[in-house]
C-alpha positions in Angstrom: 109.6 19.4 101.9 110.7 20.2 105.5 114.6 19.1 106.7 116.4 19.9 109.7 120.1 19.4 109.1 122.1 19.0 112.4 125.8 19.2 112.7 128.1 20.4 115.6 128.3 16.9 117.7 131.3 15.2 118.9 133.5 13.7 121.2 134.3 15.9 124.3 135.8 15.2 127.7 133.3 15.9 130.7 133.4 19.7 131.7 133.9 20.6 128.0 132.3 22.6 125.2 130.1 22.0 122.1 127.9 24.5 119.8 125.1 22.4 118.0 123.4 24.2 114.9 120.4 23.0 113.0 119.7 24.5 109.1 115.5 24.4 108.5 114.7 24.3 105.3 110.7 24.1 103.9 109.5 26.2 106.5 108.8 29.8 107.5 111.1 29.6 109.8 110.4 32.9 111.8 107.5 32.3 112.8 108.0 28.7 114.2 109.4 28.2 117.9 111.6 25.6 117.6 113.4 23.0 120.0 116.7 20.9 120.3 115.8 17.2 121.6 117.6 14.4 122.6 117.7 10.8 122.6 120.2 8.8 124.2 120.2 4.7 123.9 117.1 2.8 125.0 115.9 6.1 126.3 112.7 8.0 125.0 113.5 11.3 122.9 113.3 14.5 125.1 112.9 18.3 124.4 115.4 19.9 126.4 115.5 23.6 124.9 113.2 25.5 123.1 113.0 29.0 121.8 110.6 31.1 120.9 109.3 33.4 118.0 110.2 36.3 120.4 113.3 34.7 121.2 112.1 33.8 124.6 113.7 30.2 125.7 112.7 27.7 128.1 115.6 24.6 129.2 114.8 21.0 131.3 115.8 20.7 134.5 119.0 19.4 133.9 120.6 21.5 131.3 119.4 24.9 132.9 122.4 27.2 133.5 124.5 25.0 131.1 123.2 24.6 128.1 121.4 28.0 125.8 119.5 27.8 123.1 119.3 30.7 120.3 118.3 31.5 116.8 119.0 33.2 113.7 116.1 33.9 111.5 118.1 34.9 108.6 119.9 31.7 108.5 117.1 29.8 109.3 119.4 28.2 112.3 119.1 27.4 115.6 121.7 26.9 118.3 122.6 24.9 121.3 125.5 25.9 123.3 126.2 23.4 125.5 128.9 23.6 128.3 130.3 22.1 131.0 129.1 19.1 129.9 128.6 15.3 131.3 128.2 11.5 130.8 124.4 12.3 131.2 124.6 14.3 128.1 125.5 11.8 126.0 122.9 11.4 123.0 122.0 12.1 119.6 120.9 15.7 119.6 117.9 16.7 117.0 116.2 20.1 115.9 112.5 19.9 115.4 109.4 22.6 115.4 107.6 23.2 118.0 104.7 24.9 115.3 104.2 23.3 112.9 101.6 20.5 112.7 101.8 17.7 112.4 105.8 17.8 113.8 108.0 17.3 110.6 110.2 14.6 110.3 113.0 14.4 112.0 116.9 15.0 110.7 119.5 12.7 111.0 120.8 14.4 114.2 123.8 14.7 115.6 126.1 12.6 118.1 127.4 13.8 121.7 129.5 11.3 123.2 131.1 12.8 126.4 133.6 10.8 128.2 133.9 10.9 132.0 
């Protein structure tokens, strides 16, 4: 059975600093691209990094140059550094595959609040 377990959220002031991680389980990791989404209240859920088998990554529009994604096969992790962040980013982050199909359920994610 697939599970993405997501922990790193929190409470930060705006400008501050937060490292997301996301353990897969049930999957061959390495060879799935995977991607951090969010969702924030009465909003639909969006991808906003992903990263490759390769490592390559790609970011939305508003998280490019603040946000990095990254991954460590032999943990079967991925990673979302997020900094200098805002209001805006307030959500509950999740970890999904981009590979596999269908998607897998989601985790349980995990909350950003940040405060202006």
């Amino acid at each position: 059975q697939v599970q993405f377990v997501e922990s790193g959220g929190g409470l930060v002031q705006a400008g501050g600093s937060l490292r997301l991680s996301c353990a897969a389980s049930g999957i061959t990791f390495s060879i799935n691209a995977m991607g951090w989404y969010r969702q924030a209240p009465g909003k639909q859920r969006e991808l906003v990094a992903s990263v490759g088998i390769t490592g390559s990554t790609n970011y939305t529009a508003s998280v490019k140059g603040r946000f990095t994604i990254s991954r460590r096969n032999a943990k079967n992790t991925v990673y979302l550094q997020m900094n200098n962040l805002k209001p805006e980013d307030t959500a509950v982050y999740y970890c999904n595959s981009l590979t596999t199909a269908p998607q897998p359920s989601w985790g349980q994610g995990t909350q950003v609040t940040v405060s202006s």
